[in-house]
C-alpha positions in Angstrom: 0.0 0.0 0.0 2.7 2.8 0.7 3.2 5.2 3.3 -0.2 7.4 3.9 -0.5 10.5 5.5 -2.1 10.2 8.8 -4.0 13.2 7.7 -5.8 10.7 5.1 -6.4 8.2 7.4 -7.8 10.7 9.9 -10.1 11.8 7.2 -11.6 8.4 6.4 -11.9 7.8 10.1 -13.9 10.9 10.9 -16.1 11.8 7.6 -16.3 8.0 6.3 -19.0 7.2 4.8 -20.3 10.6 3.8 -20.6 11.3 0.0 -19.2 15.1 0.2 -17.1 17.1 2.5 -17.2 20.8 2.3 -14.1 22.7 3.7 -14.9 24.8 6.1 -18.1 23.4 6.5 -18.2 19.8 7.4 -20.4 16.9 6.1 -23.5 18.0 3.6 -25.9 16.2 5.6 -28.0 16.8 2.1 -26.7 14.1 0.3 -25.9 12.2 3.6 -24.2 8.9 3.7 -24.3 6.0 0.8 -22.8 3.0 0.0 -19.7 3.6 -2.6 -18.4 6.1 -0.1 -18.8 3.6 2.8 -17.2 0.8 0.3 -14.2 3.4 -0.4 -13.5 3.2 3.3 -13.9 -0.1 4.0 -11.2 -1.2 1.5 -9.0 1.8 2.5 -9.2 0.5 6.2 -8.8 -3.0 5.1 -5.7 -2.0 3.5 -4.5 0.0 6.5 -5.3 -2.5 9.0 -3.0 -4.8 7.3 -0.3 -2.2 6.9 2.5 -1.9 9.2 2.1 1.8 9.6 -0.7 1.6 11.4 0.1 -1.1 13.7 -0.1 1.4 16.7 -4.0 2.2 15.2 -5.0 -1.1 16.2 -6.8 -2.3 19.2 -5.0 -3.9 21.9 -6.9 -7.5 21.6 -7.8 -8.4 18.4 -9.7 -11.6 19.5 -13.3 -11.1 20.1 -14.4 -12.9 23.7 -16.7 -15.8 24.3 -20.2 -15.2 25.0 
């Protein structure tokens, strides 16, 4: 995958998965969330999870517990 900016990554973590983000302004809450956006993230995160740049991004215990 390459290095990415932690800017980036920051970006897909906080506006993920809107379909526009206005500078300045935020999210457009008119066109609200969708699906290719939320698709764009996932595989970006998929990607970053498997990264070694982001190793200190992930949680501490990766193994969900018994129920």
């Amino acid at each position: 995958m390459g290095t990415v900016p932690q800017a980036y990554f920051s970006f897909i973590m906080d506006y993920a998965p809107y379909f526009h983000y206005i500078p300045g302004t935020g999210v457009d809450t008119e066109w609200g969330r969708g699906p290719a956006p939320a698709a764009h993230a996932i595989d970006f995160l998929n990607e970053a999870y498997q990264s070694p740049q982001f190793e200190s991004e992930k949680p501490s215990s990766t193994s969900p517990t018994a129920a």
